[in-house]
C-alpha positions, 0 to 999 in steps of 0.5 A: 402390172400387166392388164388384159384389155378386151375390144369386147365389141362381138368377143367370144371369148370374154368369159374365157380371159376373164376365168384365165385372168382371174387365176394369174390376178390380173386385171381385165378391161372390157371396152365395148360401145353403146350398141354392145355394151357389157358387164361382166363379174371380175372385170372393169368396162369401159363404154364409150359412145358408137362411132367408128373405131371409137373403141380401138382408139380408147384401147390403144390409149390405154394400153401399155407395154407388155398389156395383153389385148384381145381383138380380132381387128388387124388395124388395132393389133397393128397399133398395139403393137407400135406400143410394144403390146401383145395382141391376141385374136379370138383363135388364139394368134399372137399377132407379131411384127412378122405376120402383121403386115401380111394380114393387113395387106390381106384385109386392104386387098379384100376391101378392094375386092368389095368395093369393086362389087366382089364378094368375099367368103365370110368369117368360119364357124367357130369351133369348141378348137377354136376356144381351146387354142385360144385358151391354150395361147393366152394360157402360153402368155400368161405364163410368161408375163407371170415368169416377167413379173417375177424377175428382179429387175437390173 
């Protein structure tokens, strides 16, 4: 059984996967820290204590193949990945073995940039789009993972 499992620290979009997750019954895991901590009706969290990357670390641990992960964090995605998971960030783009590279380069050459006292451009706005691609992408995978569970097996 596919579970999506959300890194809820500052998710925007908890309400939406819950709505859509409920319509393909399937389960929705929110892990968040002390500092977000969350509850939300038709979903399981998971609180565990701040730190850093406590949160991503208690995801990746439970993630299985095929589970869908919602996060915006491109180290997490990477290591979902390597457990032949589905991450999706919060604008709706499925993080692959072809673009995962590519963006966690970008991040290290922006820390560099910081920490050598450059400034960096923060995150944009979010838009109603923004809510709507994200909606229609993990509409997309739901799809599948509902086509997958379908198939007898061989």
């Amino acid at each position: 059984m596919v579970t999506i499992l959300i890194d809820a620290d500052g998710c925007p979009v908890v309400a939406q996967t819950i709505e859509l997750a409920k319509a393909y019954q399937l389960q929705v895991v929110l892990i968040c820290d002390t500092s977000h901590e969350m509850h939300r009706e038709g979903a399981e969290t998971i609180t565990v204590s701040k730190g850093a990357d406590a949160v991503d670390f208690v995801l990746v641990n439970r993630v299985k193949k095929d589970d869908i992960v919602v996060t915006q964090d491109y180290g997490l995605a990477a290591m979902v990945l390597a457990k032949r998971g589905i991450p999706l960030d919060q604008n709706g783009r499925v993080y692959s073995d072809e673009n995962i590279e590519q963006l966690l380069h970008g991040r290290h050459v922006a820390k560099k940039i910081r920490q050598s006292g450059g400034r960096m451009k923060g995150p944009k706005k979010r838009r109603a789009e923004d809510n709507e691609s994200f909606q229609a992408a993990l509409t997309e995978l739901l799809k599948q993972v509902s086509e997958k569970k379908e198939m007898p097996d061989t």
